[in-house]
Each structure stands twice: as structure tokens, then as C-alpha cells.
PDB file of N, CA, C and O in Angstrom, chain B, residues numbered from 101:
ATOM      1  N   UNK B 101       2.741   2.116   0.415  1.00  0.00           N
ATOM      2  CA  UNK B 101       1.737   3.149   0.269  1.00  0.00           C
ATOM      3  C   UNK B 101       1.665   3.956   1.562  1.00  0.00           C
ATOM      4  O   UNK B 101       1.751   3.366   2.639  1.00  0.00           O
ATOM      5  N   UNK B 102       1.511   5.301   1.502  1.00  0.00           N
ATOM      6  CA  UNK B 102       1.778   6.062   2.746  1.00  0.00           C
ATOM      7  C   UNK B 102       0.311   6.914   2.455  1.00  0.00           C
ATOM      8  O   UNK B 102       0.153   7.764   1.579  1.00  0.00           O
ATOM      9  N   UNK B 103      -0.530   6.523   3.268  1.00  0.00           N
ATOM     10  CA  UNK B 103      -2.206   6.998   3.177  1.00  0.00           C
ATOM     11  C   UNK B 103      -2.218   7.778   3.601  1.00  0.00           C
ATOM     12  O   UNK B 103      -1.667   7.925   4.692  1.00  0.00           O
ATOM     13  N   UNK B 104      -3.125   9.130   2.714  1.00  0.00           N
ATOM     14  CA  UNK B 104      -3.427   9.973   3.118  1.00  0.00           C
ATOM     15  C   UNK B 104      -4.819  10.130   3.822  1.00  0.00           C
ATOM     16  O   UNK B 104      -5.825  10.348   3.146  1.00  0.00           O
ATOM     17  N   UNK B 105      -4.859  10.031   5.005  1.00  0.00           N
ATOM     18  CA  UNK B 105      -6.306  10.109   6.097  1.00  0.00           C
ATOM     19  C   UNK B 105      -6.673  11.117   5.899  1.00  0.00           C
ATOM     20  O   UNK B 105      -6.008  12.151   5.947  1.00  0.00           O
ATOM     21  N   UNK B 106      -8.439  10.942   5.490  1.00  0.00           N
ATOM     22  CA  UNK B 106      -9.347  12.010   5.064  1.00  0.00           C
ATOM     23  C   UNK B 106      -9.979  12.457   6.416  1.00  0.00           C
ATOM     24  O   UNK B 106      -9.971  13.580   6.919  1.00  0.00           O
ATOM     25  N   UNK B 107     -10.687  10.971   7.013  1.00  0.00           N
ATOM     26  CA  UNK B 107     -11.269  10.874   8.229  1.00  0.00           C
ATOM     27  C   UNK B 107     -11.015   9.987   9.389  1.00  0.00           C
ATOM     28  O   UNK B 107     -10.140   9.121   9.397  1.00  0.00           O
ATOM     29  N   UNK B 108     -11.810  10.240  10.352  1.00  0.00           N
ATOM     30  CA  UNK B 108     -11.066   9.617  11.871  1.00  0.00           C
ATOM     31  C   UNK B 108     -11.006   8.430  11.965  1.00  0.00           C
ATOM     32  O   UNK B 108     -11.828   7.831  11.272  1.00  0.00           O
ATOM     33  N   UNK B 109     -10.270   7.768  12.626  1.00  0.00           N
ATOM     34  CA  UNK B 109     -10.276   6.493  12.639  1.00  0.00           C
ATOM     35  C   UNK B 109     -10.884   5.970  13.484  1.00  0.00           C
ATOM     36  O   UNK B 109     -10.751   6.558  14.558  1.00  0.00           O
ATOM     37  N   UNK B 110     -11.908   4.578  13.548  1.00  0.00           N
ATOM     38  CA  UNK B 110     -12.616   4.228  14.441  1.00  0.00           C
ATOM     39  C   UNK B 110     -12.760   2.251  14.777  1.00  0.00           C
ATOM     40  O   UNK B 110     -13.048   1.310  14.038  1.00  0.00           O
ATOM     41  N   UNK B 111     -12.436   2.337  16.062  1.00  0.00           N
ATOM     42  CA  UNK B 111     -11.968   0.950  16.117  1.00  0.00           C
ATOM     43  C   UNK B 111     -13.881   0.437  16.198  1.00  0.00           C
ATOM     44  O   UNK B 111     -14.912   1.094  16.339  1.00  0.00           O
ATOM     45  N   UNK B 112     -13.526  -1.360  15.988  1.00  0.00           N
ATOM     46  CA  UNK B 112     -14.332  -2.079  16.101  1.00  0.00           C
ATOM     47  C   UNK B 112     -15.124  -2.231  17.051  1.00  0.00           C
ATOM     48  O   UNK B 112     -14.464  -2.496  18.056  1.00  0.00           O
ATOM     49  N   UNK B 113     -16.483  -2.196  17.319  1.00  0.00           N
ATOM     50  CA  UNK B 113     -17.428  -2.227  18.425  1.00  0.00           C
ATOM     51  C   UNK B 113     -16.883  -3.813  19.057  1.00  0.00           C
ATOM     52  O   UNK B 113     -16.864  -3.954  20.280  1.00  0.00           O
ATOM     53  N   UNK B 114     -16.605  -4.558  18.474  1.00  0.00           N
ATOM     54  CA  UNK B 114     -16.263  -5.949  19.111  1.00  0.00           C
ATOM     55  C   UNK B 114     -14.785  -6.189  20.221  1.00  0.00           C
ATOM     56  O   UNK B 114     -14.440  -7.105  20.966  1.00  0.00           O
ATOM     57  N   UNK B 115     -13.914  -4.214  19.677  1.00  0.00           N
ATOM     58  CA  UNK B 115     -13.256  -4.391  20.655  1.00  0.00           C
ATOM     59  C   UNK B 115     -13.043  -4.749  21.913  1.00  0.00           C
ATOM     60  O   UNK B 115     -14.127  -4.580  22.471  1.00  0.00           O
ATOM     61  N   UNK B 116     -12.062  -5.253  22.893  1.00  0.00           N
ATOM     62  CA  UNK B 116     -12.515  -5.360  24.299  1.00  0.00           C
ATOM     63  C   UNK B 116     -11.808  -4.343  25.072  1.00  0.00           C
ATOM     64  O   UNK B 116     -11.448  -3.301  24.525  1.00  0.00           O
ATOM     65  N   UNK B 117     -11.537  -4.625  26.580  1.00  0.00           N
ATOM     66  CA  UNK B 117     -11.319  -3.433  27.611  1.00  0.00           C
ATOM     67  C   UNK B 117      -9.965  -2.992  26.518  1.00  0.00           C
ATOM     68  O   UNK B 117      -9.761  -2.064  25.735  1.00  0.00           O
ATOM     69  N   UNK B 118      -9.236  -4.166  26.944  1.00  0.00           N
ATOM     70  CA  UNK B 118      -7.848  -3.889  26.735  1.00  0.00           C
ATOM     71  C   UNK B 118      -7.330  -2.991  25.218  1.00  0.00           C
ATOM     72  O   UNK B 118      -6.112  -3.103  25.085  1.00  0.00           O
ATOM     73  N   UNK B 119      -7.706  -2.507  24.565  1.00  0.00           N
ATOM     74  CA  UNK B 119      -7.290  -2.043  23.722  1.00  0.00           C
ATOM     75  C   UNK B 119      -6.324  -2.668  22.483  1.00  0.00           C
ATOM     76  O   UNK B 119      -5.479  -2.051  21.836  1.00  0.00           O
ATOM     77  N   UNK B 120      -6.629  -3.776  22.385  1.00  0.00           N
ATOM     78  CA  UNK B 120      -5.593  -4.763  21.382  1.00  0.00           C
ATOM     79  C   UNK B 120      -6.421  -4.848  20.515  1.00  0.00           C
ATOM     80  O   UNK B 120      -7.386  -5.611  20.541  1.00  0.00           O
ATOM     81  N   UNK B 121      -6.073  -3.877  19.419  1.00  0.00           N
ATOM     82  CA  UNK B 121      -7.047  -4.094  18.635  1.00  0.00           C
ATOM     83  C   UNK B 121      -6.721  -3.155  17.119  1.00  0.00           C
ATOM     84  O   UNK B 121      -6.052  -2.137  17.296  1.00  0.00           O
ATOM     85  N   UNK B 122      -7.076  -3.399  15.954  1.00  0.00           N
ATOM     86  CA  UNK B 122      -7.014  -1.863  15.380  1.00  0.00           C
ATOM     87  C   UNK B 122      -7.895  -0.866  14.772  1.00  0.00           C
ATOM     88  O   UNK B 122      -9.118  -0.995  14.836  1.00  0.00           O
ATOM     89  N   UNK B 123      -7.274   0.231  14.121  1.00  0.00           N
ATOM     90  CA  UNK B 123      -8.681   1.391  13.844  1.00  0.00           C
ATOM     91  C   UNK B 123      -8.617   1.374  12.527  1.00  0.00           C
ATOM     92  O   UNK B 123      -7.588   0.968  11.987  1.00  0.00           O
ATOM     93  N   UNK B 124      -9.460   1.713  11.945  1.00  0.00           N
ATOM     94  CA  UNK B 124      -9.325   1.940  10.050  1.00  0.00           C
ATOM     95  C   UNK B 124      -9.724   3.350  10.489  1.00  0.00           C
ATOM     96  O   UNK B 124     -10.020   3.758  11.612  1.00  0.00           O
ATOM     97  N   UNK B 125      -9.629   4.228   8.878  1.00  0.00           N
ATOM     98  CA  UNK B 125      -9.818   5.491   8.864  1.00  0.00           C
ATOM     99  C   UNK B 125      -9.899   5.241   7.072  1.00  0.00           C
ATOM    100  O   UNK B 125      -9.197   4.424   6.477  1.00  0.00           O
ATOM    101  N   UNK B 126     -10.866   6.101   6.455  1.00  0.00           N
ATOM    102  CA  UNK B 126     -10.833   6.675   5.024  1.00  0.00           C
ATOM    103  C   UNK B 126      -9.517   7.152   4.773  1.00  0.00           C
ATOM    104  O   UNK B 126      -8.849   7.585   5.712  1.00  0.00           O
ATOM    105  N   UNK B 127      -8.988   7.117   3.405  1.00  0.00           N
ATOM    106  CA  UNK B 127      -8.439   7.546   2.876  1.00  0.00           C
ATOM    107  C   UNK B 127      -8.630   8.234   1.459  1.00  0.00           C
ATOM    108  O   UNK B 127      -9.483   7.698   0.752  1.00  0.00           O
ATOM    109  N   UNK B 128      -7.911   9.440   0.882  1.00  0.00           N
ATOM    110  CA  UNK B 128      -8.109  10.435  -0.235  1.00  0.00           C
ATOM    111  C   UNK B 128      -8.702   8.991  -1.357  1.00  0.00           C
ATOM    112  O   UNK B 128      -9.785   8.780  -1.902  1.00  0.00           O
ATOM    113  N   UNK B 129      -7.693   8.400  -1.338  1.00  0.00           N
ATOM    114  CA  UNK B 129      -8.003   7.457  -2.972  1.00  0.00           C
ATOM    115  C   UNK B 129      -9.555   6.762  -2.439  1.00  0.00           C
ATOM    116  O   UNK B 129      -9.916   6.120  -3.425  1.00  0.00           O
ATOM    117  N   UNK B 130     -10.672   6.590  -1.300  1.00  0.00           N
ATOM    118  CA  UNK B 130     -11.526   5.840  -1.527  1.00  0.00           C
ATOM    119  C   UNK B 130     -10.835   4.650  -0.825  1.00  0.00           C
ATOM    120  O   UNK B 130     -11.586   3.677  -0.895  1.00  0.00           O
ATOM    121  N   UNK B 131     -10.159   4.478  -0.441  1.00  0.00           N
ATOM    122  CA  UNK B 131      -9.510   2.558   0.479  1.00  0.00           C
ATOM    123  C   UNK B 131      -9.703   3.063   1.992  1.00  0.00           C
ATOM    124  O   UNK B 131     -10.397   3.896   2.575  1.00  0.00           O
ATOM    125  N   UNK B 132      -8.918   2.304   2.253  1.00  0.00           N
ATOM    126  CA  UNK B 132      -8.818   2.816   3.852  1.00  0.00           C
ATOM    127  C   UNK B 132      -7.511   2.257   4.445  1.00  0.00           C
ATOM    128  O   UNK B 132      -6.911   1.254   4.059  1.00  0.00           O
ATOM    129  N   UNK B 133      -7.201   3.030   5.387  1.00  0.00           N
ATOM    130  CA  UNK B 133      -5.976   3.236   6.322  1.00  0.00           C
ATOM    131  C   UNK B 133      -5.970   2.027   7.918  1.00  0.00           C
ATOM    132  O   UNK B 133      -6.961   1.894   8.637  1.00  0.00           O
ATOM    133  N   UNK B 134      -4.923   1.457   8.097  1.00  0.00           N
ATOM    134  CA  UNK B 134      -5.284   0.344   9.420  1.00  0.00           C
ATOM    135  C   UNK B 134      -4.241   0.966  10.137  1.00  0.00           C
ATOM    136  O   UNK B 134      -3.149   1.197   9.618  1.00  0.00           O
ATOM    137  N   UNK B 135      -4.556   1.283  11.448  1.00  0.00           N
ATOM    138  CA  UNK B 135      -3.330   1.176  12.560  1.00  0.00           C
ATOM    139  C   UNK B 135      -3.536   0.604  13.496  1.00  0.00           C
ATOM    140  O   UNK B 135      -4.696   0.386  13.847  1.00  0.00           O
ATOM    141  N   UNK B 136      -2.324   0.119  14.297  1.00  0.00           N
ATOM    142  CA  UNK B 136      -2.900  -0.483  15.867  1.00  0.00           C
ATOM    143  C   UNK B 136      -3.081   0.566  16.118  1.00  0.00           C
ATOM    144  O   UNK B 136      -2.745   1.675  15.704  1.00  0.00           O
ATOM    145  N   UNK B 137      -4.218  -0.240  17.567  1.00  0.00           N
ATOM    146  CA  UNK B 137      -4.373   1.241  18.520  1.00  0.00           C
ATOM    147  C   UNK B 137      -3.594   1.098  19.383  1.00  0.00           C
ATOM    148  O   UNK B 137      -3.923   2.061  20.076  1.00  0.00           O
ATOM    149  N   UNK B 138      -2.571   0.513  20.051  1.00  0.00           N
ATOM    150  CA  UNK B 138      -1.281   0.864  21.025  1.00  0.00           C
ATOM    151  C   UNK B 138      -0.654   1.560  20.792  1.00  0.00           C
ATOM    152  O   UNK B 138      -0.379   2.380  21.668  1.00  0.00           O
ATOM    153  N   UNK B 139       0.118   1.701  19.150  1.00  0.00           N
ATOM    154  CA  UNK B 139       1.048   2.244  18.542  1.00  0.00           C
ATOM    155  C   UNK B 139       0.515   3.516  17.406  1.00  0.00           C
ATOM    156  O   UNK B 139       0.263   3.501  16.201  1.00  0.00           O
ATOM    157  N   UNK B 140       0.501   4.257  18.141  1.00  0.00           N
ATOM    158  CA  UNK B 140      -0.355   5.803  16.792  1.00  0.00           C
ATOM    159  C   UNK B 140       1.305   5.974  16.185  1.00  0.00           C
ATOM    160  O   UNK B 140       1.320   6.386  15.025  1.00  0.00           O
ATOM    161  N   UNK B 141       2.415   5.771  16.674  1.00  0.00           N
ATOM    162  CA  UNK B 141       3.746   6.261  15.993  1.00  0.00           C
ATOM    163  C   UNK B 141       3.941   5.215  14.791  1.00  0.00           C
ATOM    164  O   UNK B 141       4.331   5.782  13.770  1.00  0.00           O
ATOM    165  N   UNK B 142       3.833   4.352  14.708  1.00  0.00           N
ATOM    166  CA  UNK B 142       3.947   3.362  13.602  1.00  0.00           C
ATOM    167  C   UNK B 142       2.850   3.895  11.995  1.00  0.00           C
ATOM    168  O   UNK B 142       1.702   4.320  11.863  1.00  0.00           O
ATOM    169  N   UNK B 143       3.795   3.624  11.196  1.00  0.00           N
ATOM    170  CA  UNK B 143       2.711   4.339   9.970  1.00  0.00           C
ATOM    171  C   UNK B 143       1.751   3.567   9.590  1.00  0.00           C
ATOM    172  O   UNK B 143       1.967   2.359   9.677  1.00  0.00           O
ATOM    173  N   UNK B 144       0.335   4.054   9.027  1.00  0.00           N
ATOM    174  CA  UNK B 144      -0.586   2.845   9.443  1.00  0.00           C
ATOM    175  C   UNK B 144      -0.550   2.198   7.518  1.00  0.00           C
ATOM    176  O   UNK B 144      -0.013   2.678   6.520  1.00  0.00           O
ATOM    177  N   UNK B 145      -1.150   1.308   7.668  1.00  0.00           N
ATOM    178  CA  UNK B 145      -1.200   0.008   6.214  1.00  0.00           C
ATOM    179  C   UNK B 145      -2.430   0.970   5.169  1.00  0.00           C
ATOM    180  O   UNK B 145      -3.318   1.675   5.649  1.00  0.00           O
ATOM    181  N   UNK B 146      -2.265   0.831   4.199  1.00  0.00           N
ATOM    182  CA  UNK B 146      -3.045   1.562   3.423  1.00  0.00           C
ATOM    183  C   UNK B 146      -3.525   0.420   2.402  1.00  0.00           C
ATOM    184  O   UNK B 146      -2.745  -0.482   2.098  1.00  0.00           O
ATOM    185  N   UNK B 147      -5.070   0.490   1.782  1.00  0.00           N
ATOM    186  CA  UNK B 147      -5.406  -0.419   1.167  1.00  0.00           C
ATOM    187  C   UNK B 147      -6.556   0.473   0.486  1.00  0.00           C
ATOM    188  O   UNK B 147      -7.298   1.328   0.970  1.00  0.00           O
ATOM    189  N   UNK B 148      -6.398  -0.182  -1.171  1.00  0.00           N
ATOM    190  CA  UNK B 148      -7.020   0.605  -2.030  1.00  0.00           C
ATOM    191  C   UNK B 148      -8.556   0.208  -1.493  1.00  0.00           C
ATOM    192  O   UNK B 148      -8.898  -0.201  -0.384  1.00  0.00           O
ATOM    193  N   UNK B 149      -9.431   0.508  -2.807  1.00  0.00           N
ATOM    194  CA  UNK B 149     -10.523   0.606  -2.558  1.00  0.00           C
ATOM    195  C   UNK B 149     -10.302  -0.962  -2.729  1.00  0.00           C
ATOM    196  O   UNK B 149     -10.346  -1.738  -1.774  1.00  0.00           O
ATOM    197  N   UNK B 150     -10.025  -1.404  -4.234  1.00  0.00           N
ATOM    198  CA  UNK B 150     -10.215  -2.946  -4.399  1.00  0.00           C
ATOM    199  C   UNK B 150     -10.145  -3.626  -3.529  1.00  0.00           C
ATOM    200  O   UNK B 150     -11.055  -4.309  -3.060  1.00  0.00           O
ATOM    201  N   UNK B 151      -8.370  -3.502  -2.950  1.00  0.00           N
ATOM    202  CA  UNK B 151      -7.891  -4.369  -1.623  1.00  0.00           C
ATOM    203  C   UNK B 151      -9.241  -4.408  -0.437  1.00  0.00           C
ATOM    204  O   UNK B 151      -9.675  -5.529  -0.171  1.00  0.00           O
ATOM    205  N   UNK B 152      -9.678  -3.584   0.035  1.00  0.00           N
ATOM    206  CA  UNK B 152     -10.176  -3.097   1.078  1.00  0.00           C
ATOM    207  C   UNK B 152     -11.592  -4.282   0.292  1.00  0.00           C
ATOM    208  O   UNK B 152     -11.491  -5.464   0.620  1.00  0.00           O
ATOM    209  N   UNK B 153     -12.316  -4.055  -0.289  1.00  0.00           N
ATOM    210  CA  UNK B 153     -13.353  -4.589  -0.535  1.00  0.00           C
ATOM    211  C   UNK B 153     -12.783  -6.385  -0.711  1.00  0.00           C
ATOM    212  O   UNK B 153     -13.485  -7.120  -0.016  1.00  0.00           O
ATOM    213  N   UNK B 154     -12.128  -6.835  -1.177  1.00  0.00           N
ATOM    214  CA  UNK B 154     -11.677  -8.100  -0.914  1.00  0.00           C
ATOM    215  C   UNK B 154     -11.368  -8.829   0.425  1.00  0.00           C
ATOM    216  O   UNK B 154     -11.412 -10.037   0.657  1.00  0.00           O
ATOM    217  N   UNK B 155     -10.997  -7.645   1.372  1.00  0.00           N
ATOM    218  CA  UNK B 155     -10.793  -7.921   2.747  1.00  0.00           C
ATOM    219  C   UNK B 155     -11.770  -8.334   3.676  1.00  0.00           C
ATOM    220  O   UNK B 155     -11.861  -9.184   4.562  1.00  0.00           O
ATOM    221  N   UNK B 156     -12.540  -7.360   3.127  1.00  0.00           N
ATOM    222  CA  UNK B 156     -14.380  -7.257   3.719  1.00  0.00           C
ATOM    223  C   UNK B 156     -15.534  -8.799   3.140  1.00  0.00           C
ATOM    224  O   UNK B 156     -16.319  -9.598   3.651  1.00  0.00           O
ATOM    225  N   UNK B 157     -15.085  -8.549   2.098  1.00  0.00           N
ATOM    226  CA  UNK B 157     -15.813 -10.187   1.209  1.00  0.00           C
ATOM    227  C   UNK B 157     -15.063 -11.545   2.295  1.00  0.00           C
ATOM    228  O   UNK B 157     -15.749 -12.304   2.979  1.00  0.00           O
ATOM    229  N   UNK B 158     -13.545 -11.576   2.216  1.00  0.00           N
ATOM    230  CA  UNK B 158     -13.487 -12.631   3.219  1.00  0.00           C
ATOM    231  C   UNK B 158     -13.514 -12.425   4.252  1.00  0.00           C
ATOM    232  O   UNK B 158     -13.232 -13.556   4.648  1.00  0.00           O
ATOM    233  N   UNK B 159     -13.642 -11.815   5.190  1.00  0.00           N
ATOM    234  CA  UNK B 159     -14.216 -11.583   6.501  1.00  0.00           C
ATOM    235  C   UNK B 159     -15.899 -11.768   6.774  1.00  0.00           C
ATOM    236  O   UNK B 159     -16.336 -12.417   7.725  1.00  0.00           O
ATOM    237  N   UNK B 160     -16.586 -11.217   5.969  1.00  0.00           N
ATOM    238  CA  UNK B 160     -17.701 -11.626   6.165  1.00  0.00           C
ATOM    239  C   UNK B 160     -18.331 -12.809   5.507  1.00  0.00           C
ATOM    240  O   UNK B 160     -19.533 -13.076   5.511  1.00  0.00           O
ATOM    241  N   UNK B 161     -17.350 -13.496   4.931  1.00  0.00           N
ATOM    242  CA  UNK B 161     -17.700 -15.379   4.747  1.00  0.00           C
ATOM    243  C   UNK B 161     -17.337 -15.717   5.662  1.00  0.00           C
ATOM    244  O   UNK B 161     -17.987 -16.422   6.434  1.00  0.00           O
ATOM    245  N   UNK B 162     -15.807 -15.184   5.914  1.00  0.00           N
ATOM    246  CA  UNK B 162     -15.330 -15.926   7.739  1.00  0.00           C
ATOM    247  C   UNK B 162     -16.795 -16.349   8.708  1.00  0.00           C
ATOM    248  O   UNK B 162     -17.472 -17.229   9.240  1.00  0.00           O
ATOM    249  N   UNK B 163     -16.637 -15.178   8.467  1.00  0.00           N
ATOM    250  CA  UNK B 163     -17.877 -15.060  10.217  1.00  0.00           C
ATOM    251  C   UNK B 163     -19.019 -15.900   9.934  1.00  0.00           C
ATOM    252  O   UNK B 163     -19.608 -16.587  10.768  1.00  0.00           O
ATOM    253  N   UNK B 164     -19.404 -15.762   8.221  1.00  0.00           N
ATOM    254  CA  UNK B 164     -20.654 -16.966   8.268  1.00  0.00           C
ATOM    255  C   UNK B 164     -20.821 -18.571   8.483  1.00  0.00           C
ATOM    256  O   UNK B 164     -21.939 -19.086   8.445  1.00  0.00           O
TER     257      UNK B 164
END
């Protein structure tokens, strides 16, 4: 899938100094777009809306 970015991408407040980390951004279909932030030349991962909401469900059991 080659995402089309609607809006900016914005990394995680939990990031640290170093920048190892990555950014999501919206995409046209409603999912969202992942890139590292070291590498802006690499094409970033695209994930539908579904994907994207499944990602978010286990991440925020993770953390609980």
C-alpha cells in the first residue's frame, strides 16, 4: 500500500532526545501512514482504518 498523506505527521510525546522513534500521519482512505523519523526517504507503512484501530486496541491493553 503506498499512502496517500492528507496530514502532517506527528511523532509521540513519549518520544526522547534522540529521535528513534516514529511519526504517523492521516491518510485519504481514513488509516494512517508510519515512518521512521531518521529516514523521511524510506516509503512510510500504510494501515487501513481497520488495521490502524486493531493496533490501537492492543497497545492500549499493552500499557494496561
Amino acid at each position: 500500500m503506498n499512502p496517500q498523506v492528507v496530514g502532517p505527521y506527528q511523532k509521540s510525546s513519549y518520544s526522547g532526545h534522540d529521535n528513534n522513534c516514529v511519526e504517523v500521519a492521516p491518510i485519504a482512505n481514513g488509516g494512517r501512514a508510519v515512518r521512521d523519523s531518521k529516514d523521511h526517504t524510506r516509503r512510510p507503512l500504510g494501515f487501513t482504518p481497520a488495521q490502524w484501530g486493531i493496533f490501537l486496541a492492543y497497545a492500549k491493553a499493552e500499557a494496561s
